[in-house]
Residue frames as a rotation matrix with the C-alpha (Angstrom) as fourth column:
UNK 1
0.565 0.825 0.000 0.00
0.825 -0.565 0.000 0.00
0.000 0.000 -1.000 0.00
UNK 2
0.280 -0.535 -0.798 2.99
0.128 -0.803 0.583 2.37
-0.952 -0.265 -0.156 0.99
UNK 3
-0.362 -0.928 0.089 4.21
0.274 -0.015 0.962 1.83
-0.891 0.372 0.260 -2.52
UNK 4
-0.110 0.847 0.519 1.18
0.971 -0.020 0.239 1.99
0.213 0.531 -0.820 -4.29
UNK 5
0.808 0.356 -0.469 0.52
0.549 -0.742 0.384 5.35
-0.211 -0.568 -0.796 -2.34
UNK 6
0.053 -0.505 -0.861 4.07
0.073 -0.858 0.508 6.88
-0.996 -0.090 -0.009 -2.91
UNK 7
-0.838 -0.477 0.265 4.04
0.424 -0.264 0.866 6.57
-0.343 0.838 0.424 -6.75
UNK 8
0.183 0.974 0.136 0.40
0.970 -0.201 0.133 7.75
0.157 0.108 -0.982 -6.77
UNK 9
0.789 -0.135 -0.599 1.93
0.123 -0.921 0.370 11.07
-0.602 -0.365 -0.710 -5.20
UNK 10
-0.248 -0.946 -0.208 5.07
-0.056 -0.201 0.978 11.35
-0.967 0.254 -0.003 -7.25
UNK 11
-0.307 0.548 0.778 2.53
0.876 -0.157 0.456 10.94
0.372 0.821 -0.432 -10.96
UNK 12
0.446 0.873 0.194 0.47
0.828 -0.486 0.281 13.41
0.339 0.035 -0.940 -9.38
UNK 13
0.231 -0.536 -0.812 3.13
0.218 -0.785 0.580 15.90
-0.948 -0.311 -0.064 -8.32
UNK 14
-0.735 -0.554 0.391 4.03
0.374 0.149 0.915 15.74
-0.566 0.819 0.097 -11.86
UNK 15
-0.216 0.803 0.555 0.75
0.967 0.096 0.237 16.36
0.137 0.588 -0.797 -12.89
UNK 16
0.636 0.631 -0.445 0.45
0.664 -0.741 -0.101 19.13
-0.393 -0.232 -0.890 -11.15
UNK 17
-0.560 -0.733 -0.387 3.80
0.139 -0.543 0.828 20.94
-0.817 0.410 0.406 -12.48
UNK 18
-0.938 0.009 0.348 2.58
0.317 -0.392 0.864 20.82
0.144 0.920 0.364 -16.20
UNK 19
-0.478 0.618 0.624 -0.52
0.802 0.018 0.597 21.78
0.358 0.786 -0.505 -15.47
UNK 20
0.563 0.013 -0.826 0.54
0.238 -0.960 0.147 24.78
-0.791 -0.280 -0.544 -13.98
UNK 21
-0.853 -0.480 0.203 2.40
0.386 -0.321 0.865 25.31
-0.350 0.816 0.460 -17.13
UNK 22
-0.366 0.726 0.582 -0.72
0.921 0.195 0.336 24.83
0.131 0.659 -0.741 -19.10
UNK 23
0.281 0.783 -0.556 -2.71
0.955 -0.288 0.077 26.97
-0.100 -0.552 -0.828 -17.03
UNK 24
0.072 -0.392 -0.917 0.01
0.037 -0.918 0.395 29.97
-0.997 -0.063 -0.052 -17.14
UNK 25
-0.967 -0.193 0.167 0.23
0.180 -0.049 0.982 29.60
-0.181 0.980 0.082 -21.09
UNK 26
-0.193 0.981 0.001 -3.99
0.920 0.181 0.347 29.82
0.340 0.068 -0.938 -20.89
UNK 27
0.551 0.458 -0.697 -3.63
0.651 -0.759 0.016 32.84
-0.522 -0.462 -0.717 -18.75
UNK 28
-0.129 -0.920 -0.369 -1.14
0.546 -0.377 0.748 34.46
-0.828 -0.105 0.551 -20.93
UNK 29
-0.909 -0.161 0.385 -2.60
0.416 -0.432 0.800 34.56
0.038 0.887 0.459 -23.92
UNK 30
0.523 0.815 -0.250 -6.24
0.852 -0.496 0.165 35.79
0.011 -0.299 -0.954 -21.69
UNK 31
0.582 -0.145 -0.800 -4.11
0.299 -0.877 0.377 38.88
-0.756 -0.459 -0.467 -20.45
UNK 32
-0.098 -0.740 -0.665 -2.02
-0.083 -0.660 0.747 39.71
-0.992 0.128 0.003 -23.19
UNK 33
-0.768 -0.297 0.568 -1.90
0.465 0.351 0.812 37.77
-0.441 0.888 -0.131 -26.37
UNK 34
-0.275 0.604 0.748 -5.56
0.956 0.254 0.146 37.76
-0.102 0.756 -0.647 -27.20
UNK 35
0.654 0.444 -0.613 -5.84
0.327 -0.896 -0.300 41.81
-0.682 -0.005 -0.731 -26.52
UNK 36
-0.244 -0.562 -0.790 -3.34
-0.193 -0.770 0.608 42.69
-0.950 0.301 0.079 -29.31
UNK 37
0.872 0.402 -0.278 -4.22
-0.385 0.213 -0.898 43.38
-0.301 0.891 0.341 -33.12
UNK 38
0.453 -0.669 -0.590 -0.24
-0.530 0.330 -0.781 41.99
0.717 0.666 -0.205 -33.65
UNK 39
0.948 -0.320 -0.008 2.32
0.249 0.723 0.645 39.63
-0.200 -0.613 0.764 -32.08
UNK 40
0.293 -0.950 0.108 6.13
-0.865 -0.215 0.452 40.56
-0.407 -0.225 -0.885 -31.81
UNK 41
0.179 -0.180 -0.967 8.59
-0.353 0.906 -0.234 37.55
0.918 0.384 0.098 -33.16
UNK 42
-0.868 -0.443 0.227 9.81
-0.353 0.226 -0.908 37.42
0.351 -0.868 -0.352 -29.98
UNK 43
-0.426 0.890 0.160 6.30
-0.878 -0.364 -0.312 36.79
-0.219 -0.273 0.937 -28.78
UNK 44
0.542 0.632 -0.553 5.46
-0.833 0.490 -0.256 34.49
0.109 0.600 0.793 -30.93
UNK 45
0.052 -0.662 -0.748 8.95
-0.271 0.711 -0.648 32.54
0.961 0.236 -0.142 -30.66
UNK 46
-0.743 0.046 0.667 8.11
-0.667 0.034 -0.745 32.43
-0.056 -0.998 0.005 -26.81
UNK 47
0.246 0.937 0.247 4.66
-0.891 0.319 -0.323 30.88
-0.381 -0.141 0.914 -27.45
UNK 48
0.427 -0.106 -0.898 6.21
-0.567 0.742 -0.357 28.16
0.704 0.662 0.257 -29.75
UNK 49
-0.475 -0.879 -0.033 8.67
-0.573 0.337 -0.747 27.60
0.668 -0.336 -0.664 -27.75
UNK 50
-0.659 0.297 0.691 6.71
-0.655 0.225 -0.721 27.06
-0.369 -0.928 0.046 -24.66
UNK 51
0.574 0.757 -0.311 4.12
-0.769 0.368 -0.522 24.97
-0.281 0.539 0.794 -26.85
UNK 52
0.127 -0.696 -0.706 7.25
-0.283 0.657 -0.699 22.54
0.951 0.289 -0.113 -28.24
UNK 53
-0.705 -0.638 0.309 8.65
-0.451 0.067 -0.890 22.26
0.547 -0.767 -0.334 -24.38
UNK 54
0.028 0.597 0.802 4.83
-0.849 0.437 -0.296 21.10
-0.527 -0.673 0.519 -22.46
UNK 55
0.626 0.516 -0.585 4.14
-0.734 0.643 -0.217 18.74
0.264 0.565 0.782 -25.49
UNK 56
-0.131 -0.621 -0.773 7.60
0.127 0.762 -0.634 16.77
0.983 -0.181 -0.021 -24.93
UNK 57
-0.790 -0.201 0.579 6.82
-0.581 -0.051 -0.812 17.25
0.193 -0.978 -0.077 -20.66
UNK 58
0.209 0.889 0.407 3.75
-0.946 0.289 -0.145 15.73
-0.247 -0.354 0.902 -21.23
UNK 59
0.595 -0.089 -0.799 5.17
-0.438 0.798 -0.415 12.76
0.674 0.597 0.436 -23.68
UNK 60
-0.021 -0.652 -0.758 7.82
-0.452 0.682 -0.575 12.29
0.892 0.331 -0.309 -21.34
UNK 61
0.184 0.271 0.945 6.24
-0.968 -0.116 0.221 11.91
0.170 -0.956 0.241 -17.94
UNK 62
-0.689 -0.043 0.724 6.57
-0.606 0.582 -0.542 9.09
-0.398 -0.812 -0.427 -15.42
UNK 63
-0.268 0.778 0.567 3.31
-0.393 0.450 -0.802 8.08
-0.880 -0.438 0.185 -16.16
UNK 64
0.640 -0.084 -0.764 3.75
-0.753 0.128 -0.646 7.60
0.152 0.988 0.019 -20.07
UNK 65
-0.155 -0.635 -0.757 6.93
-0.823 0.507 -0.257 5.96
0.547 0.583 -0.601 -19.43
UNK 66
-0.656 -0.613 -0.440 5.90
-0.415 0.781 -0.468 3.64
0.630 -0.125 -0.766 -16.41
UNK 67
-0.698 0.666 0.261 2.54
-0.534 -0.242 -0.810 3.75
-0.477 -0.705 0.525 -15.38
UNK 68
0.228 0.586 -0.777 0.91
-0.851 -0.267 -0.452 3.15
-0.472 0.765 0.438 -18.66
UNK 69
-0.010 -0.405 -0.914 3.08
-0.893 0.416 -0.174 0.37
0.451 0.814 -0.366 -19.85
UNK 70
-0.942 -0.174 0.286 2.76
-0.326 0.674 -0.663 -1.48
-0.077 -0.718 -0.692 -16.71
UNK 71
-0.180 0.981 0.064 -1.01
-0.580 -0.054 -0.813 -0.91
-0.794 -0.184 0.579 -16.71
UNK 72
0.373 0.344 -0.862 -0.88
-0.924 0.052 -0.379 -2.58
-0.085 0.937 0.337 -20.79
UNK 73
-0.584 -0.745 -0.321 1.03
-0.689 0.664 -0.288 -5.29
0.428 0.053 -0.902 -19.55
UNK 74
-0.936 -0.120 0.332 -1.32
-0.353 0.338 -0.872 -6.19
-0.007 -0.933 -0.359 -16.87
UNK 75
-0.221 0.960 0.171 -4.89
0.423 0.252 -0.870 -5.91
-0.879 -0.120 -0.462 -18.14
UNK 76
-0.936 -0.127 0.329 -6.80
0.349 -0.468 0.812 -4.37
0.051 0.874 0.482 -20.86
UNK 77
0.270 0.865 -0.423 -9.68
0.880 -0.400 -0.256 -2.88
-0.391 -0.303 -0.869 -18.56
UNK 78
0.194 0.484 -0.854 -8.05
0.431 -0.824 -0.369 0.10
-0.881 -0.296 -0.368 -19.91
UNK 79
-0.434 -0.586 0.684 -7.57
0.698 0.261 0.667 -0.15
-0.569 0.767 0.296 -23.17
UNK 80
0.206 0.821 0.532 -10.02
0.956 -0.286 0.071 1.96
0.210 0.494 -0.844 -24.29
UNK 81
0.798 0.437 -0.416 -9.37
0.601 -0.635 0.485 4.54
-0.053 -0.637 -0.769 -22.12
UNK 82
-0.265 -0.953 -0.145 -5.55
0.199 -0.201 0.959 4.99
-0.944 0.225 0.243 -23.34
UNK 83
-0.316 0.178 0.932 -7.10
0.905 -0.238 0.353 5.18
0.284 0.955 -0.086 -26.86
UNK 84
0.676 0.590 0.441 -8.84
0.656 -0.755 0.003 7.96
0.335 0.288 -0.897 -25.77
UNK 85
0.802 -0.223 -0.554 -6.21
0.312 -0.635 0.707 9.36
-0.510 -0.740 -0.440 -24.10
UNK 86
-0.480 -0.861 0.167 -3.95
0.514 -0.122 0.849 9.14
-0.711 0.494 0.500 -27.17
UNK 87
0.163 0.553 0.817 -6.49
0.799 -0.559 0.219 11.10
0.578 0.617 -0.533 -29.45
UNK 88
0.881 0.373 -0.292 -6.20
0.458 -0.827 0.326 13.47
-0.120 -0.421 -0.899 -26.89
UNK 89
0.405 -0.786 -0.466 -2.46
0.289 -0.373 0.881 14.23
-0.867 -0.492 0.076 -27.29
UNK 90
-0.483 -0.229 0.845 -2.82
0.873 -0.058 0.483 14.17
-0.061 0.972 0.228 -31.09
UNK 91
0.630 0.451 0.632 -5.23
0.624 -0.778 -0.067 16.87
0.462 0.437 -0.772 -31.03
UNK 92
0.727 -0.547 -0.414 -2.75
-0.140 -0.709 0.691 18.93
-0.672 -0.445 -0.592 -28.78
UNK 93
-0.163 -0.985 -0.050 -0.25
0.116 -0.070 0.991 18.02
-0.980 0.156 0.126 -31.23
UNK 94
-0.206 0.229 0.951 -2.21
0.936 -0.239 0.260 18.90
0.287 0.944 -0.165 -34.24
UNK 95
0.549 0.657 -0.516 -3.15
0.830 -0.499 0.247 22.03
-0.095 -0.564 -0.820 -32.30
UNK 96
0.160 -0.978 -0.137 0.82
0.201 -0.103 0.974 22.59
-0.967 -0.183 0.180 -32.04
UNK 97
-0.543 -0.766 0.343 1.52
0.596 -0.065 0.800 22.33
-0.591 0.639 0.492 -35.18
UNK 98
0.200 0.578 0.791 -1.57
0.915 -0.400 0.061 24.61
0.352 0.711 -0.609 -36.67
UNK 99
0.779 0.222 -0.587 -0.49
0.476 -0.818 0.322 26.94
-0.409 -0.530 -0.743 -34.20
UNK 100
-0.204 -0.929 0.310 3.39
0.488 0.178 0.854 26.71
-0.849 0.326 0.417 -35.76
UNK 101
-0.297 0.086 0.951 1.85
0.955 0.021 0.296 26.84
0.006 0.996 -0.088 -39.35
UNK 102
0.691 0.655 0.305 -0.21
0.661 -0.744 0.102 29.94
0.294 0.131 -0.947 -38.90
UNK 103
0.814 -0.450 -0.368 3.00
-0.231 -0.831 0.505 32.16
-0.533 -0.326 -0.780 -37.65
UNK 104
0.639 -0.756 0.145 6.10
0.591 0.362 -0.720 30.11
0.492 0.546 0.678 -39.57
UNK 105
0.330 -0.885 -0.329 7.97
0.943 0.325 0.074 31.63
0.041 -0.335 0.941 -37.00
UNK 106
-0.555 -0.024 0.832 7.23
0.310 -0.934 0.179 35.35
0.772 0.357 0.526 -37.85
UNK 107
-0.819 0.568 -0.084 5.30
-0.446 -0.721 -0.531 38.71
-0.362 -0.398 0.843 -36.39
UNK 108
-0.307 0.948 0.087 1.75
0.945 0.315 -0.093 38.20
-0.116 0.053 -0.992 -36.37
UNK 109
-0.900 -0.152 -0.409 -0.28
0.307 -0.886 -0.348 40.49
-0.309 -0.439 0.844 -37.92
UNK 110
-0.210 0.972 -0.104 -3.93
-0.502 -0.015 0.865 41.78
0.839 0.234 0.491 -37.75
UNK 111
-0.394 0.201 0.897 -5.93
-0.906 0.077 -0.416 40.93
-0.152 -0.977 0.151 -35.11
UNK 112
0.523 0.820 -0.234 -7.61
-0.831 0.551 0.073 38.21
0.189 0.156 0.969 -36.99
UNK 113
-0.003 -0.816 -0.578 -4.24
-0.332 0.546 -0.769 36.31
0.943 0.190 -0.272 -37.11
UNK 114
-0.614 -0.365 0.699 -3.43
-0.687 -0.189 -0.702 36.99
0.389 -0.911 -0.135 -33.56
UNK 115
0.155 0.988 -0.008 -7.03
-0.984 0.155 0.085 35.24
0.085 -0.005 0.996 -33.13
UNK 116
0.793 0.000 -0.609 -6.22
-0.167 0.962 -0.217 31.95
0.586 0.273 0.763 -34.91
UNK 117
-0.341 -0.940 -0.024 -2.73
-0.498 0.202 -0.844 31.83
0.798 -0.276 -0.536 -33.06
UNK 118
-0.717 -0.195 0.669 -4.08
-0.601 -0.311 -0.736 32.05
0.352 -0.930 0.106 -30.11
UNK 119
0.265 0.715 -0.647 -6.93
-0.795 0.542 0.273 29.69
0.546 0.441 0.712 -31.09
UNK 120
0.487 -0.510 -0.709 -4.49
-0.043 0.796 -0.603 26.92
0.873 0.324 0.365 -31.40
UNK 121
-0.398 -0.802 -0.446 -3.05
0.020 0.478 -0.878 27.12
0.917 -0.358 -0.174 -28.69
UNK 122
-0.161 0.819 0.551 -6.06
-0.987 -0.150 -0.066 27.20
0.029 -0.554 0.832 -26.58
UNK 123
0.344 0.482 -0.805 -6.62
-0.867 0.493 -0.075 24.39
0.361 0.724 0.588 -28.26
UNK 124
0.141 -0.913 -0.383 -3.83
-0.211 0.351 -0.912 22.83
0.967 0.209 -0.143 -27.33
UNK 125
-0.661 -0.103 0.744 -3.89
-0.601 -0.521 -0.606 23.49
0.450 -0.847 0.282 -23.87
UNK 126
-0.118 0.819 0.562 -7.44
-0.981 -0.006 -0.196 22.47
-0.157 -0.574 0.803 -23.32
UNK 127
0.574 0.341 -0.744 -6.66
-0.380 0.916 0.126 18.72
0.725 0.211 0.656 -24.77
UNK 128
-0.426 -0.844 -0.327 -3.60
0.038 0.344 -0.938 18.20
0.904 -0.412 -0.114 -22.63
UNK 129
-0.637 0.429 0.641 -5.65
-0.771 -0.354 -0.529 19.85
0.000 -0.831 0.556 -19.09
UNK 130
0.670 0.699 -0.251 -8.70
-0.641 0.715 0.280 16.85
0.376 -0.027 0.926 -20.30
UNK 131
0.303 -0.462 -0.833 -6.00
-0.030 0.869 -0.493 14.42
0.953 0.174 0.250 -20.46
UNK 132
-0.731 -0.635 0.249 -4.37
-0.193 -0.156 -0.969 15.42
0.654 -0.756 -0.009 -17.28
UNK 133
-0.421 0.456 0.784 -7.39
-0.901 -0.315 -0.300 15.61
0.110 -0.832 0.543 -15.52
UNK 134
0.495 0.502 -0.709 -8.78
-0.789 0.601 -0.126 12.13
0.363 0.622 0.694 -16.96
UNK 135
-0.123 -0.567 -0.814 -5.88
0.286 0.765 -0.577 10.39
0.950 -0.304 0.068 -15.45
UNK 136
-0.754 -0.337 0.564 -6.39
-0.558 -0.126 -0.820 11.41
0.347 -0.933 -0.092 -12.30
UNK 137
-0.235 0.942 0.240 -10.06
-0.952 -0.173 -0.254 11.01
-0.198 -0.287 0.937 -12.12
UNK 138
0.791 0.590 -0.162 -10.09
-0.600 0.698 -0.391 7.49
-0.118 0.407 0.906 -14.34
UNK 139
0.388 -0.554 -0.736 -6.73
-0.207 0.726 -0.655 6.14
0.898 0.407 0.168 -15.02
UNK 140
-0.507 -0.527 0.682 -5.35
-0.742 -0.135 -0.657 6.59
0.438 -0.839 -0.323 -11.08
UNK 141
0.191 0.104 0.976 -8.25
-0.800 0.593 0.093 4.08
-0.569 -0.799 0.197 -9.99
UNK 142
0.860 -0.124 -0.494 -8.32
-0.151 0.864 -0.480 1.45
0.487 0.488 0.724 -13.05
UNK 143
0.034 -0.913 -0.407 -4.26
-0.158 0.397 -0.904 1.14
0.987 0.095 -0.131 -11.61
UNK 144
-0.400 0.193 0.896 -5.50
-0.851 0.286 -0.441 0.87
-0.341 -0.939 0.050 -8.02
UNK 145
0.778 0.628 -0.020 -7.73
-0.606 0.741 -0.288 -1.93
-0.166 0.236 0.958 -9.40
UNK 146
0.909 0.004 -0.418 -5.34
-0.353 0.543 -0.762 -3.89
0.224 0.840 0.495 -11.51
UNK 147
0.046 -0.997 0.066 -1.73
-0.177 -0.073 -0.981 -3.16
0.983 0.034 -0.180 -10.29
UNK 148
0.764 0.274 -0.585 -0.60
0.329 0.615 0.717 -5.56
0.556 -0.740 0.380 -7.33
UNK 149
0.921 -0.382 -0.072 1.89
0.258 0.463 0.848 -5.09
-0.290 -0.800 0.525 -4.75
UNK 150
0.247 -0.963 0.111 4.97
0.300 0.184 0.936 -6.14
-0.922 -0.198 0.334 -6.46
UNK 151
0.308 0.377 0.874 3.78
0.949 -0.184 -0.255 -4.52
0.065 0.908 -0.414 -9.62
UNK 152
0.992 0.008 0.126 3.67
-0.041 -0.924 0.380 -0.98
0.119 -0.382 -0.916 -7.63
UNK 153
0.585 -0.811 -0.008 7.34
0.118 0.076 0.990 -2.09
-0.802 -0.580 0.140 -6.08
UNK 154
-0.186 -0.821 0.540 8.78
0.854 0.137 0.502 -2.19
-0.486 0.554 0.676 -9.73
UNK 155
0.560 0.498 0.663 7.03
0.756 -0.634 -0.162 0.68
0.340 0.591 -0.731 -10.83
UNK 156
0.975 -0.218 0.036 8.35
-0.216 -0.910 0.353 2.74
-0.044 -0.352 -0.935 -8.07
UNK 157
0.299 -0.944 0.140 12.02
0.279 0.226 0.933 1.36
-0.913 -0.240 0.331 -8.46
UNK 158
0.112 -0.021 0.993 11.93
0.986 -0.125 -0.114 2.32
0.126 0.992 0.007 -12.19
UNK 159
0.822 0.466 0.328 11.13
0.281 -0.832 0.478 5.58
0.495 -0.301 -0.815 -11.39
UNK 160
0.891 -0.379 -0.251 13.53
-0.014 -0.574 0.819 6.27
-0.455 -0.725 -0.517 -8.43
UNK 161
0.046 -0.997 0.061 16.23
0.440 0.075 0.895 5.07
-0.897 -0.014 0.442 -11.20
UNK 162
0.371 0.047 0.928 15.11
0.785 -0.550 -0.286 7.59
0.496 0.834 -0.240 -13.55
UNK 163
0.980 0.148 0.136 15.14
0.074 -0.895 0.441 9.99
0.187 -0.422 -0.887 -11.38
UNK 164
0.136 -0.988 0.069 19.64
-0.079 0.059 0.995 8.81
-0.988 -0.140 -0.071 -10.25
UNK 165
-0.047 -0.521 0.852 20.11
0.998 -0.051 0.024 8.33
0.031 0.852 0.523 -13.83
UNK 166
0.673 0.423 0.607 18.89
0.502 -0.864 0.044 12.19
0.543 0.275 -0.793 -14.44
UNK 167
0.942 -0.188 -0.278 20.25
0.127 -0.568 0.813 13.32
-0.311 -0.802 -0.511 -11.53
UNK 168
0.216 -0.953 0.211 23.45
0.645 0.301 0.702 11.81
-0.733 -0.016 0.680 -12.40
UNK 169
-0.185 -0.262 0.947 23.59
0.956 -0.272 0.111 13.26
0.228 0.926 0.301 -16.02
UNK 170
0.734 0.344 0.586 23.25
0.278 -0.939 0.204 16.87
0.620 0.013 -0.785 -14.44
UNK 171
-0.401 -0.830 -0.387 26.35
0.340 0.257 -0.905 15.91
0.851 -0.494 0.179 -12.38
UNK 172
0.244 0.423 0.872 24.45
-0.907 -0.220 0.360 15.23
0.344 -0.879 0.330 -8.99
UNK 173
0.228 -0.145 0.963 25.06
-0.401 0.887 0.228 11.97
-0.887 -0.438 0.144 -6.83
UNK 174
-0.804 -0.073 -0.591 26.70
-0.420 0.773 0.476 9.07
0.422 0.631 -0.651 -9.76
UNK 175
0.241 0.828 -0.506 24.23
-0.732 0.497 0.465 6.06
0.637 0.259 0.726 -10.31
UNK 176
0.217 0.392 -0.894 26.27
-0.212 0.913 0.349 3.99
0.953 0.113 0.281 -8.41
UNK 177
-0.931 -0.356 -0.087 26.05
0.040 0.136 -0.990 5.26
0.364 -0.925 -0.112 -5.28
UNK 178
0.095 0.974 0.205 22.17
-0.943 0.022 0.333 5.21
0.320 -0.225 0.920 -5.56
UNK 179
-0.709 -0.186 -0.680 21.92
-0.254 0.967 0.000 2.05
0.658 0.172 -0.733 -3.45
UNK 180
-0.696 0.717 0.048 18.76
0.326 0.374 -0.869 0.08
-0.640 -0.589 -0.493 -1.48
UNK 181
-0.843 0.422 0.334 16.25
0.300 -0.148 0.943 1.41
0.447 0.895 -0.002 -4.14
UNK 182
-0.242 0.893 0.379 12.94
0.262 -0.317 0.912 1.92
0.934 0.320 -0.157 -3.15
UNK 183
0.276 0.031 -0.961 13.06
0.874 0.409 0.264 0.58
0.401 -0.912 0.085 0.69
UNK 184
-0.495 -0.771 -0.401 15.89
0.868 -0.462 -0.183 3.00
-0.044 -0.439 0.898 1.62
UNK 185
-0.808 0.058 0.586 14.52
0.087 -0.972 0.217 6.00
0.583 0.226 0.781 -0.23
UNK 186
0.105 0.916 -0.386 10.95
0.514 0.283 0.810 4.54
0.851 -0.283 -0.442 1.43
UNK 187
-0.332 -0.719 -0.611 12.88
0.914 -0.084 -0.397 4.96
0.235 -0.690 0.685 4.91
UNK 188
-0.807 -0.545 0.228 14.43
0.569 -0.821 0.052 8.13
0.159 0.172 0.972 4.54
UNK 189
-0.332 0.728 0.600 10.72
0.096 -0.606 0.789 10.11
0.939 0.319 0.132 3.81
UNK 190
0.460 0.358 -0.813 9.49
0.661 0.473 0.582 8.07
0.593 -0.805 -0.019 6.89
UNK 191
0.059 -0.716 -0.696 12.05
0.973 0.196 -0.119 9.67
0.222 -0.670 0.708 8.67
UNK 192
-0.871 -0.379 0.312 11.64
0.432 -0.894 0.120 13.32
0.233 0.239 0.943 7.50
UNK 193
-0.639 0.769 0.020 7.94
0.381 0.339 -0.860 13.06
-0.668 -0.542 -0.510 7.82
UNK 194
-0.932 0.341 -0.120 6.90
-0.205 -0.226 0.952 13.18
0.298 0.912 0.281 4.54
UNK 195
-0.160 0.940 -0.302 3.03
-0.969 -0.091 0.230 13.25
0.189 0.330 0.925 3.51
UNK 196
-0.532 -0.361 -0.765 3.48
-0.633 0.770 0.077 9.45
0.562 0.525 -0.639 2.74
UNK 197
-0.891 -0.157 -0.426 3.13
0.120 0.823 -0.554 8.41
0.437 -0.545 -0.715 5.67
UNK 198
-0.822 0.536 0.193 -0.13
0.023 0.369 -0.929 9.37
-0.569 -0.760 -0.315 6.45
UNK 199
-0.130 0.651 -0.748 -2.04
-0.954 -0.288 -0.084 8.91
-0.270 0.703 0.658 3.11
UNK 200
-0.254 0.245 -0.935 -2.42
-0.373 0.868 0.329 4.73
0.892 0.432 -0.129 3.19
């Protein structure tokens, strides 16, 4: 249950990061973008940018790389529900790229332009925020349901050695002093008095 319970909080810390991204790219273009009849390149090469940078945070999350695959290994109660959840990221990434097409990287001008930009990347936004919210709400219990024990235990060891690879490759702690995996790191929270311990 502890293990089941910390990788449930460590997806969902994650969640919440990008979709405070989202949310500040949603309010940006409420307060600023959508009141101007033009768009600056600099503007515009900000919006891309930030629009290129959630799409790969969202692709590469935790839960893409080790939630999901565990969850396709194990059953197919949720097969359906990953289809839908990959249509969502296509429309954010067809969003992306209409938003791309309609500036090519230039000044926006006219308000009508400014419009469609800003369209898209509403657009964009609002499939990724469904998706985000969809896994919390539907995919978070199907993997309570399905995912056992020692299922959760490899999930969350994956995970803590993404996290020492990464670290490592920013020159923080090498990989191979990351030793006891999950247990240790399990420990350690215990010890600090992390949330953890009183959410199972």
């Amino acid at each position: 249950m502890l293990t089941e319970t910390y990788t449930l909080v460590t997806l969902s810390v994650e969640q919440t990061s990008v979709r405070l991204s989202l949310q500040s790219l949603q309010k940006l273009l409420q307060s600023n973008f959508l009141h101007q009849s033009a768009l600056s390149q600099r503007q515009v090469e900000y919006a891309c940018d930030s629009l290129k940078r959630l799409y790969e945070n969202c692709h590469w999350r935790k839960l893409d790389k080790f939630l999901i695959p565990a969850i396709r290994r194990i059953s197919r109660a949720a097969d359906g529900l990953l289809e839908e959840f990959d249509a969502l990221s296509q429309a954010a990434a067809d969003a992306m790229a209409a938003a791309v097409r309609t500036v090519g990287g230039a000044a926006i001008e006219g308000e009508a332009r400014v419009a469609q930009f800003c369209a898209a990347i509403d657009r964009f936004c609002t499939a990724l925020l469904k998706r985000l919210e969809r896994e919390e709400q539907e995919l978070f219990p199907v993997a309570r349901t399905v995912i056992s024990g020692d299922a959760w235990f490899a999930i969350a060891n994956q995970m803590l050695a993404h996290d020492a690879y990464q670290q490592e490759c920013r020159g923080g702690q090498p990989l191979h002093q990351v030793r006891g995996g999950f247990r240790s790191h399990i420990e350690q929270t215990q010890r600090q008095g992390s949330p953890l311990s009183i959410m199972h």
